[in-house]
Structures are given as C-alpha cells and as structure tokens.
N, C-alpha and C positions, 0 to 999 in steps of 0.2 A: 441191176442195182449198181454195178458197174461203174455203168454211163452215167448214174446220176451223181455219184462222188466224184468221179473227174470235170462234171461239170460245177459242181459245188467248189471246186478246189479256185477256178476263173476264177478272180476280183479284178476289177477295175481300179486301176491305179491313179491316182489322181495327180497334175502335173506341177512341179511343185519350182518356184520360181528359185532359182541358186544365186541371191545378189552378191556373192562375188564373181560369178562369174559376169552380169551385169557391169561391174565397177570395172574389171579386167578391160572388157572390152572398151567402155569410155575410155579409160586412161588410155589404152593403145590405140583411139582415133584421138583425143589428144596429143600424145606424142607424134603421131604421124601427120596433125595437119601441123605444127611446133617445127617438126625437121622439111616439112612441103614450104614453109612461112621463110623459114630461115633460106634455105634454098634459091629462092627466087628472089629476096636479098642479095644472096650472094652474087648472085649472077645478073643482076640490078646494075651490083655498081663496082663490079668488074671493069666496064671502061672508064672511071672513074682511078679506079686504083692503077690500070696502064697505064695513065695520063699523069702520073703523081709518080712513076717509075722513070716515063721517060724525061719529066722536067726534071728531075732527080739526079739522072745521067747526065742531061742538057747543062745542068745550073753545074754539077762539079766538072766538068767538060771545059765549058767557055771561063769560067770567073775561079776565083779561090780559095770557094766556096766548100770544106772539104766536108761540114757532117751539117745536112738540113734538120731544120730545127721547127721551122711551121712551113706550111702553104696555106694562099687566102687565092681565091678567085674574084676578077672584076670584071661584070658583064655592060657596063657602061653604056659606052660608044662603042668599044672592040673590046676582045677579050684581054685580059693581062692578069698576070700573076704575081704575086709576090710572096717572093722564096725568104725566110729568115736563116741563120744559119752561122756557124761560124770555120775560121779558117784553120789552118792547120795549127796556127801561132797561139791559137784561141778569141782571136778577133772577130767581133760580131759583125757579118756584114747582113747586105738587105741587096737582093739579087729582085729587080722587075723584068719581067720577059712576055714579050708579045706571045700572040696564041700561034702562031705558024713556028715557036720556037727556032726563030732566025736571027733575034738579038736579044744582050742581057744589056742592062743597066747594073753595075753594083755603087752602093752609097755605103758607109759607114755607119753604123747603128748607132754611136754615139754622138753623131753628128746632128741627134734629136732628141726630142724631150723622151725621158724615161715614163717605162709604165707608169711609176708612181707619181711622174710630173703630171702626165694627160689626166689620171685620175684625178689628181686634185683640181685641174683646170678644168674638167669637165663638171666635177662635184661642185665648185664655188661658184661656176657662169653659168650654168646651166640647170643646177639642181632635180638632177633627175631621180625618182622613185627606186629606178634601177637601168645599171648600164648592160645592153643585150650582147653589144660587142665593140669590138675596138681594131680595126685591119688597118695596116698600110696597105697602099696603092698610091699608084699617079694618077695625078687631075690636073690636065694644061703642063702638060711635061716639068709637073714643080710633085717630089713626095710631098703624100699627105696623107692624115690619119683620117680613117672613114672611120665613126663613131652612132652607134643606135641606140634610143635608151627609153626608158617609159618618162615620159614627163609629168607635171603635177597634177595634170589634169586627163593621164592615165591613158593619154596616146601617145603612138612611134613618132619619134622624134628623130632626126637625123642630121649630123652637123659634120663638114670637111674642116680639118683644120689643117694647117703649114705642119711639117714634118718636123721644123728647125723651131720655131717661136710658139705655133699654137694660133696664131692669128688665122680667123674666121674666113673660109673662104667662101662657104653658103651654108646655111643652116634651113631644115623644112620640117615645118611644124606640123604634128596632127595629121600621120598618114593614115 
C-alpha cells in the first residue's frame, strides 16, 4: 500500500513560460548588440578623429590659429581642408591646408561675405527648398564657398561661389 501512495504523490508538472524572464533576456541582447553597434563606430572613425588631432596640432603649429572652430574636408582634385578658427586676439582666421599637411594658407574671415550674407545670396539667386551645407575650400587657388541645397524641383543642387563677392564660379544642377 506503500508503494501505491508514493506513487500517487508523482504529478507532473507542467512547464510554465516566465515572460519576464523572456523580456530580460531581449533587452540584454538589445543592449548587447546597442554597445557591439556603438563599438564598431567607435573604432570606424578612429582614424578620422586622429586626422582632425593632427590637423589641429598642424594648423595651431604653422599659422595663429590658437582655438579651431570647424573643419570641412575637400576631395576634389587633391584633398584639402579647411580649418575655421580664431586667434588668440580673437580674430577669425580660415587656415587651407593640403592633405600631406606640408603647407597652410590663412585668409581673414572677414575678408568675405558673412553667414548671413551667403544665406541671403544663396536664398534670392537661387531659391532653394533647403540649404544642406555651406563649406569654405579653394577652387583654382581663389577661396570659395561650396554650397548644396534642394532645389525647386527637389534635386542636389550645387553652386561655387567667390569667398570675397559671391560671384558664380560653376553651378550644377539636378545631381
């Protein structure tokens, strides 16, 4: 009689889903592929950030250039850069430097039209939807502003202008 009550006592247990443990475990391969994502960004554009370290040293190094303010990269014909930035006096200069970082240019920031000038000249001759960006670089050893914008007919549009006046030095419609 025993044997029959201990066997009587066996149930079968039935297995029963724990959704938080469930949600625990998504969350923690979300976070783990979130910090795997970030990661390989990181180390992406690593040489990116070494190159923006050493034109940094480079530009307050050669010119008088003492606290950078933007960098803009230009894959043209050769690579070049242009550094914004101002001097110790508080003078805004504009430092172009070759990609071998063996010579700087510096121009005067003042010596061209202001943000607010390009915008208006870009907004009344050109009438773009929206402007995507707006870089100094050199074109034909003369500064010039590189400008990209949606046009009205809702393609890239891209126009060089003079650094000093604004006058057109090629404009390309509809990339």
């Amino acid at each position: 009689m025993m044997q029959f009550k201990d066997d009587i006592r066996i149930r079968h247990r039935q297995k029963h889903v724990h959704w938080a443990h469930f949600w625990f475990i998504i969350v923690g391969v979300g976070i783990l592929l979130c910090a795997l994502g970030l990661g390989y960004f990181y180390v992406s554009l690593s040489p990116m950030r070494n190159d923006e370290v050493r034109l940094q040293r480079f530009v307050k190094k050669e010119t008088n250039i003492a606290t950078v303010q933007q960098i803009s990269v230009d894959h043209r014909q050769k690579t070049t850069y242009a550094i914004i930035g101002t001097t110790a006096s508080g003078q805004e200069k504009i430092a172009i430097v070759n990609s071998k970082m063996s010579h700087a240019k510096t121009y005067n920031r003042s010596d061209g039209l202001t943000d607010k000038q390009l915008r208006q000249l870009i907004l009344t001759n050109y009438k773009p939807k929206k402007i995507y960006s707006a870089n100094i670089s050199e074109y034909k050893q003369t500064l010039v502003w590189e400008v990209s914008y949606k046009g009205q007919n809702n393609a890239l549009n891209y126009v060089t202008l003079d650094f000093k006046t604004g006058k057109s030095y090629r404009v390309i419609n509809g990339l």
